[in-house]
C-alpha positions, 0 to 999 in steps of 0.5 A, spaced: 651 699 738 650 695 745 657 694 745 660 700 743 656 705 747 660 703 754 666 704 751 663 712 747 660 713 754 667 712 758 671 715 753 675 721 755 673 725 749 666 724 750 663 731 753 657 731 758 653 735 752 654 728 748 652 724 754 646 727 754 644 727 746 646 720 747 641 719 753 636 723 749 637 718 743 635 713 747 630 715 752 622 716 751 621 719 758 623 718 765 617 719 770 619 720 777 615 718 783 617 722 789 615 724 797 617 730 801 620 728 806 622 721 804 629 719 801 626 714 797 626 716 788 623 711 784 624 712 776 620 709 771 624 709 764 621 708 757 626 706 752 624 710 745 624 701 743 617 703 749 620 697 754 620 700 761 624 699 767 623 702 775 629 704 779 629 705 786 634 710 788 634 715 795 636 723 795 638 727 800 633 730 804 635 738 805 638 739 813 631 741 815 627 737 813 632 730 816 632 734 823 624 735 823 621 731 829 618 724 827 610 724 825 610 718 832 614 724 837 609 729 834 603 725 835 606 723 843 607 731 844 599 732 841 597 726 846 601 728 852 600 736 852 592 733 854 596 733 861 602 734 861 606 741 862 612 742 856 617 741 863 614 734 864 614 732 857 621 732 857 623 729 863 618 723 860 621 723 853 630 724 857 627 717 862 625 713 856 630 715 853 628 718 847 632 723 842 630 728 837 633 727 830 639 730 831 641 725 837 640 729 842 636 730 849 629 734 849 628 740 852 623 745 853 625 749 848 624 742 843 618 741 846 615 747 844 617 748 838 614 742 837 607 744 839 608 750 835 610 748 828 603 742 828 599 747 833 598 743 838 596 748 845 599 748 852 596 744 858 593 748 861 590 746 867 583 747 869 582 754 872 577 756 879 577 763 877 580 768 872 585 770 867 589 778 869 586 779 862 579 778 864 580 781 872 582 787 868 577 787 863 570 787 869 574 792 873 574 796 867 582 797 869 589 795 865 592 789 865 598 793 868 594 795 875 592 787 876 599 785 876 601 791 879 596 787 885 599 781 884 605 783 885 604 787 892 598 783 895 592 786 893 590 781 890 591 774 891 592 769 885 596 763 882 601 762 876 601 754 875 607 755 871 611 759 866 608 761 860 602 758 863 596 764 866 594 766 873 587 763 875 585 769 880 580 767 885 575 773 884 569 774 889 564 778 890 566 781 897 573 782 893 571 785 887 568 790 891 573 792 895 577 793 889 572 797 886 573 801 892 580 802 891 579 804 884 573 809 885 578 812 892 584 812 887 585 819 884 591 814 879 586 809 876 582 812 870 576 806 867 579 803 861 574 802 856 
């Protein structure tokens, strides 16, 4: 039978449901030993004789799967968003000459994306003083009327970068001024 089954397997008049009877025929069970994101298959076979074999084989990973980030470049973005903005990530990862998976440069965008996907927050420098939310919050006002401040001088503030959150200097002498000007104001109601 060893020496027929090549030529009944190559046979032009052997059809897939005969190659898959004769399989049936030959085979006890196939155990298949596989990881996510891992190309590499191994097979275990027992023949129905119970002798057993291993086969090392690879499968294609799905394309967003072979695009993801390796687990070393997360890891960096995890250690480095400790004291780096996402903006200096990139130009750290573009001067060493490093690559996403597909071959191309990092971007902000990259970077971010990274960050969402394995919850890894932004660098967010140390603040001397508070948030908009915060500000609007103990003036008992929107955050519309903070940044309407911000934005025409009433109220001085920093934004270390995009995306990243005001720190507004808040002292006592300057809270009272705005508590005036809210109490003056026939416009601003409190927010509660």
């Amino acid at each position: 039978m060893a020496h027929t089954l090549p030529r009944v397997w190559g046979s032009a008049t052997t059809t897939c449901k005969d190659r898959k009877r004769i399989l049936r025929l030959l085979i006890e069970d196939v155990t298949v030993f596989a990881e996510a994101r891992n190309p590499e298959v191994r097979l275990g076979l027992r023949w129905r004789n119970q002798c057993c074999e291993e086969i090392h084989t690879r499968k294609a990973l799905p394309k967003g799967t072979a695009r993801k980030h390796t687990a070393e470049q997360t890891e960096k973005v995890r250690e480095l968003a400790l004291t780096m903005t996402d903006k200096q990530m990139v130009i750290y990862f573009n001067e060493l000459g490093v690559r996403t998976p597909e071959g191309r440069i990092f971007t902000v965008a990259s970077i971010k994306w990274i960050r969402y996907s394995n919850k890894i927050p932004a660098f967010s420098l140390p603040r001397q003083g508070f948030t908009v939310k915060e500000v609007a919050q103990r003036l008992e006002v929107s955050t519309h009327v903070v940044y309407y401040w911000l934005e025409h001088g009433m109220l001085q503030g920093q934004k270390i970068g995009p995306g990243l959150p005001w720190d507004i200097p808040l002292d006592e002498q300057i809270e009272i001024a705005l508590r005036q000007r809210i109490q003056n104001s026939g416009h601003l109601t409190p927010v509660n």
